[in-house]
Each structure stands twice: as C-alpha cells, then as structure tokens.
C-alpha positions as CSV (number, residue, x, y, z in Angstrom):
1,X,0.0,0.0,0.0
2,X,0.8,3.4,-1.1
3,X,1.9,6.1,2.4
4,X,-0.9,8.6,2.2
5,X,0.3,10.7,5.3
6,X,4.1,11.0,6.9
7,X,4.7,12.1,9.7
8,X,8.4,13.1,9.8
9,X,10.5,14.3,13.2
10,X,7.3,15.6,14.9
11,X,8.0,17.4,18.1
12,X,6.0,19.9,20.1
13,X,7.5,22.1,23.3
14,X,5.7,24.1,25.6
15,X,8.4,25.4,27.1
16,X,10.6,23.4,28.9
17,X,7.9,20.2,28.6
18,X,8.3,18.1,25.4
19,X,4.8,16.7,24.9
20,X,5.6,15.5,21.4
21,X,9.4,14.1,20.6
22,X,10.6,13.4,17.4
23,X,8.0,11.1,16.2
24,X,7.9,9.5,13.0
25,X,5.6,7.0,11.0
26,X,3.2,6.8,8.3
27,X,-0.6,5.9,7.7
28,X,-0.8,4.1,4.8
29,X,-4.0,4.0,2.0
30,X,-7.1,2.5,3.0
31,X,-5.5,1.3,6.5
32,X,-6.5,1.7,9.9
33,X,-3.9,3.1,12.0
34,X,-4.2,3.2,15.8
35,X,-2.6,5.5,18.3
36,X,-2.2,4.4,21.9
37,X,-0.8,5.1,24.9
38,X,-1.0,6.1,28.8
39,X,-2.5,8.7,29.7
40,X,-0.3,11.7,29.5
41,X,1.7,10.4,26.4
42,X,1.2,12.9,24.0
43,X,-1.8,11.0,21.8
44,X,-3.9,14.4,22.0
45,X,-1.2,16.9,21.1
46,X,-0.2,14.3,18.1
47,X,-3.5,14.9,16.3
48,X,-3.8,18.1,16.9
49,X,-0.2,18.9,15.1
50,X,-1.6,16.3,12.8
51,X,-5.0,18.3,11.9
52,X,-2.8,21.9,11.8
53,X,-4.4,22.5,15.3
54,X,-1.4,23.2,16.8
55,X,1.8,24.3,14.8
56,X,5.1,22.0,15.3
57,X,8.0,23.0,17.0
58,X,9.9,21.0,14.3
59,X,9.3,17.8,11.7
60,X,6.4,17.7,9.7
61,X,3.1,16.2,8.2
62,X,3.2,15.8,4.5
63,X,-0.4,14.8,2.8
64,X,0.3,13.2,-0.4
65,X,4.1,14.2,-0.5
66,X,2.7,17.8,0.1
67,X,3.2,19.6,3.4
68,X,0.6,20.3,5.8
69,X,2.4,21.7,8.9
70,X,1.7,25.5,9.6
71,X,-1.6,25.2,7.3
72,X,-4.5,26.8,9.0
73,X,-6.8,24.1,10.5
74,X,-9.4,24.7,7.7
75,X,-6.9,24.9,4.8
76,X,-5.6,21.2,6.3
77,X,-9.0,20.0,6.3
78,X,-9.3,21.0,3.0
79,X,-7.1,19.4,1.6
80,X,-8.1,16.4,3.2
81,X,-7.1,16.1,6.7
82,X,-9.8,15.9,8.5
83,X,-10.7,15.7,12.4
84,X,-13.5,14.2,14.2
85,X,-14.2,15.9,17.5
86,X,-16.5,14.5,21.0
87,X,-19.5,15.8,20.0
88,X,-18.4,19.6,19.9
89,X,-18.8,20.1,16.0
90,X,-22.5,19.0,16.5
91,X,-25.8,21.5,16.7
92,X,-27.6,19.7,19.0
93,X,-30.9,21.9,18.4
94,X,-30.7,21.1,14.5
95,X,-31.6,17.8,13.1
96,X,-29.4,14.6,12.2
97,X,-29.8,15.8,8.4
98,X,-29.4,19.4,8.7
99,X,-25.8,19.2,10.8
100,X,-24.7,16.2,7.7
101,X,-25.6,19.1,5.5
102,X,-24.1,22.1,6.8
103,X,-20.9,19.9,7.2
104,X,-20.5,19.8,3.2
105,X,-19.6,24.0,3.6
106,X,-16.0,23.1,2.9
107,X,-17.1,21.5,-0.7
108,X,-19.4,24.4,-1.3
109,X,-18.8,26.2,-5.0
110,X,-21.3,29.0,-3.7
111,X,-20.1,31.5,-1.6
112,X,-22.6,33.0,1.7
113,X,-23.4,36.1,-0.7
114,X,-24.6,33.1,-3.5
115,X,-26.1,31.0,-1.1
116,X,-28.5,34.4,0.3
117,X,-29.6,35.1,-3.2
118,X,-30.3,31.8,-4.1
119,X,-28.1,31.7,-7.2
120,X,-28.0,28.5,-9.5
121,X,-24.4,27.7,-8.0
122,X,-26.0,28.1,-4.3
123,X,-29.6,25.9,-5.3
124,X,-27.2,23.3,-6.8
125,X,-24.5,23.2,-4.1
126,X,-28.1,22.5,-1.8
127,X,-29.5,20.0,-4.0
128,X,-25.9,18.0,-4.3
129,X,-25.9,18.5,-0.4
130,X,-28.7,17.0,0.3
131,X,-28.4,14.0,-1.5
132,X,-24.5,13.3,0.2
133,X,-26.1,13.8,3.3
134,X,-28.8,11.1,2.8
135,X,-26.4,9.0,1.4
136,X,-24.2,9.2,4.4
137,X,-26.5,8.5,6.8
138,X,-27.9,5.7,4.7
139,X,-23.8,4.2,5.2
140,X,-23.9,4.7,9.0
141,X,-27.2,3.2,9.5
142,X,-28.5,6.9,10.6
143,X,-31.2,7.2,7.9
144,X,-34.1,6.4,9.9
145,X,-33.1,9.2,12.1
146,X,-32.7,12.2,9.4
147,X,-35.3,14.3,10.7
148,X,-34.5,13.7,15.0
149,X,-33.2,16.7,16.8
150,X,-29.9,16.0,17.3
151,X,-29.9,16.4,21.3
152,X,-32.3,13.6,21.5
153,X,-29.8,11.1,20.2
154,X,-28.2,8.5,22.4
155,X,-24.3,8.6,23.0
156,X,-23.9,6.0,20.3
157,X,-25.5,7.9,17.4
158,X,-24.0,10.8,18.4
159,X,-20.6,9.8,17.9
160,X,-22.2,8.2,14.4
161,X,-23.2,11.7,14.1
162,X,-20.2,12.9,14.3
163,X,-18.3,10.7,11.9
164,X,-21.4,11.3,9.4
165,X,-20.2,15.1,9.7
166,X,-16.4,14.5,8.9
167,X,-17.6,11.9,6.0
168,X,-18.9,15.1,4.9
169,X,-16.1,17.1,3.9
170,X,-15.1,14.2,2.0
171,X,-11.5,13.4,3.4
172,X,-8.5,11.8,2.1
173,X,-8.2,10.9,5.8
174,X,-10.5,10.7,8.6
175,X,-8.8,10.9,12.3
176,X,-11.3,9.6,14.8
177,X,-11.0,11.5,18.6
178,X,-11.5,8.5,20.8
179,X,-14.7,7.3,18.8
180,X,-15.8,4.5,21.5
181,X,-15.2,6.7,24.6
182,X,-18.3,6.2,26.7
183,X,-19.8,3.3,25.0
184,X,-21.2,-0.5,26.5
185,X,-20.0,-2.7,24.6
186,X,-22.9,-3.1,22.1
187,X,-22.1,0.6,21.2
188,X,-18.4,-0.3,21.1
189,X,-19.0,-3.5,18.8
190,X,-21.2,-1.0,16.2
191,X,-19.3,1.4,15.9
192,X,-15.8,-1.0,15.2
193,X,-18.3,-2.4,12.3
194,X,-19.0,1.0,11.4
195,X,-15.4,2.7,10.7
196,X,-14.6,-1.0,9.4
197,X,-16.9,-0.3,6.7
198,X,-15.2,2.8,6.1
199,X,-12.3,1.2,5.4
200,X,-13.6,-1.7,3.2
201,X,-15.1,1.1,1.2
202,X,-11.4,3.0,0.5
203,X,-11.3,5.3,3.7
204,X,-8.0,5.9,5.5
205,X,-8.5,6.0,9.2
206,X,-6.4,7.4,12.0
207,X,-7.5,7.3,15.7
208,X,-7.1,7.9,19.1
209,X,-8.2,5.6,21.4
210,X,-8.0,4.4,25.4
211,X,-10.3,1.4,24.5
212,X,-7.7,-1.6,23.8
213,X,-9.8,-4.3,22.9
214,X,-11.8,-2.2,20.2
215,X,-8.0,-1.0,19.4
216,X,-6.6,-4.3,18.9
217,X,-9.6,-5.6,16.7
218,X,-10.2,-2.9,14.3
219,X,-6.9,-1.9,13.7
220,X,-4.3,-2.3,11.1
221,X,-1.8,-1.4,12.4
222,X,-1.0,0.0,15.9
223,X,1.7,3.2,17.5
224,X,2.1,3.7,20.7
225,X,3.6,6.8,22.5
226,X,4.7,6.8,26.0
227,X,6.5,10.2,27.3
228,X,5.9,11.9,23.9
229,X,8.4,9.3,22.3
230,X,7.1,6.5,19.7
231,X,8.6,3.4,21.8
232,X,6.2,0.7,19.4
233,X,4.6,0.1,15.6
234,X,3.5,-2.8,14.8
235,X,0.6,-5.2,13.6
236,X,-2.0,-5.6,16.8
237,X,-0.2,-8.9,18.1
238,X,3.1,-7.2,17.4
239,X,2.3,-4.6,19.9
240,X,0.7,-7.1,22.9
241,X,3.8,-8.7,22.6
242,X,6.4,-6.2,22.9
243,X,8.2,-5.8,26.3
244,X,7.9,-2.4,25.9
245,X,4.6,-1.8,25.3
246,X,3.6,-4.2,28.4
247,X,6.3,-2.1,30.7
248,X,4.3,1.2,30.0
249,X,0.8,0.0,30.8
250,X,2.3,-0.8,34.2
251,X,4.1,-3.7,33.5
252,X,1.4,-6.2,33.4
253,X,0.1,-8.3,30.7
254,X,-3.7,-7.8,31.6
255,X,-6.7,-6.1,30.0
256,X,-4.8,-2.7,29.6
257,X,-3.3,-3.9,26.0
258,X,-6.1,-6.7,25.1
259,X,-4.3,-9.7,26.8
C-alpha cells in the first residue's frame, strides 16, 4: 500500500515540557492506523499537530508528498485532513440531516453572498448536499433518524453523528477522537463495524483511542507513545507482545493492551 500521510521528526515544546518528541511514521492508504498510549503520552497533542491544530515545533506532516504543517486548520481540512471531534462540532438543536448538510460548507462552490440570493451555484451546491447527506446517513445506518433533533440522540449515534459530519467534507483521511469513549460494549462492537466499513469502502482511518480491545480488533496497524516518544509500531499482536509496550501499561500483561 501506497503512504498517504508521513509524519516526519514531529516534536511539540511548551516550554521546557516536550509533549511531542521526534515522532515518525506513516498511515498508509485505505488502513486503519491506531494510536495508543497512557495517559499523558502525548496521543492528544499528536492529532492536533496532525490536523494543523497546533503548529510544530519541528518535523512535519506531508499529505500526499505535500506539506501540511503551519496550514490553517481549515486549509488542512481541506485538503483532506480531516478531524473528528466528541461531540463539539455538533448543533444539538438542528436535526441529524441538517448538521450532515451544513458539514458539506468546505465542498461548497457557492459562496454565503450566493447561497443568500439563491443563485443556480448556491440551489445546486443544496440540492448535491442534500443527496451526500442522505447517502451518508444511509452508510452509518443513521437514515431512519434524518429528521430527529440532534440532542435527542443517544451517545452511540452521536458519535455516528459525528463521523457522518467529517464523511462530509469528503476526506483523504479521517482521524477519529476517541470514537468508543463512553460506550457499552454493544455501542463499542457497532461502531468498530462501522469505521470498518469505512475502510472496506477506501477510507483511511487514523485514531485515538483508550479502549484496547476495540484497538486491537479494528486496527491495522498499531503506534504507541509513552512520554511523547514512539517506543512501538507494529501489527495488533506485534504490539501485545512487545516488552515495551507491556512495561508502560504498568508492566502487566492484563486487559490494559487486550491480553
């Protein structure tokens, strides 16, 4: 498979802490690539240089060979980077439908002026909208609740919510924010199904998440952080197998890492 995004030499100070230290590795096409580690590690300052949320201290992200680093977080999403957040990018008083559609902004030929005075750009950019939007929510299983006021949603859909709304930007790459935080494990099992589709269906998928049994089925491939420093990459029974690994989830070999 083909690297779609490298991450080169990565490292983030803030002052004299080093959250992030000269981490390297690459998420290949249509893959499923995991990052883990204890908390503290560095996992949420990662994505966020990842996404252009934060600007590196040095290294890089390239996209395609091209450069992302120092991009505004809406110029990265752009072209293609695109982050999932815990339910913050919803509008909870707006339907299921609605918030898919309003996602599609960064796609829109039309600009606001258009889209007020109804010109043909603006009606079609609506029309085309639409019509992604239903068939997104058709994908995720979330048709039947098109016209439901967001807020009324259960955890579960909500975080399919969520995903339905970065699908909707159409990314090159889709990095997932901890997608089975708060779930039973009914939740959990749909939603591994879910971003497995994804996959199947020519997404590239990078997450973060504390939930190591979901982590170890659904993923590809598997890097973990501990102290800001990449100390493992590897297939999932690579990882619950290195020494290293088991030393920083307090050196046991239980449920912590899927054993």
């Amino acid at each position: 498979m083909v690297d779609l995004l490298e991450v080169s030499g990565l490292t983030k100070r803030f002052g004299g802490l080093v959250a992030v230290n000269n981490v390297s590795f690459s998420v290949r096409e249509k893959e499923i690539l995991s990052v883990i580690g204890p908390n503290g590690a560095g996992k949420s300052t990662l994505f966020k240089l990842i996404s252009s949320f934060l600007r590196p201290t040095s290294g890089e992200v390239r996209l395609k060979g091209e450069r992302i680093s120092n991009l505004a977080p809406h110029i990265a999403a752009r072209k293609g980077v695109v982050r999932t957040f815990q339910e913050t990018t919803i509008f909870k008083n707006m339907s299921v439908r609605d918030n898919v559609i309003i996602a599609h902004h960064l796609r829109s030929r039309a600009n606001l002026f258009g889209f007020f005075l109804g010109t043909v750009a603006a009606k079609a950019d609506e029309a085309a909208f639409g019509q992604s939007a239903d068939d997104i929510l058709a994908l995720l299983g979330l048709a039947s609740l098109a016209g439901e006021t967001a807020r009324n949603l259960p955890h579960g859909h909500l975080r399919a919510l969520g995903i339905a709304i970065g699908l909707a930007t159409n990314p090159s790459i889709l990095l997932l924010d901890e997608p089975f935080a708060g779930m039973n494990h009914d939740e959990t099992m749909r939603m591994v199904s879910m971003v497995r589709r994804l996959r199947d269906l020519g997404l590239t998928i990078l997450l973060v998440e504390h939930d190591m049994p979901a982590v170890m089925k659904i993923s590809d491939r598997v890097v973990v952080l501990n102290f800001g420093q990449k100390i493992a990459e590897g297939t999932p029974p690579e990882i619950q197998a290195n020494d290293k690994v088991i030393d920083a989830y307090l050196g046991s070999e239980d449920e912590a890492i899927g054993l």
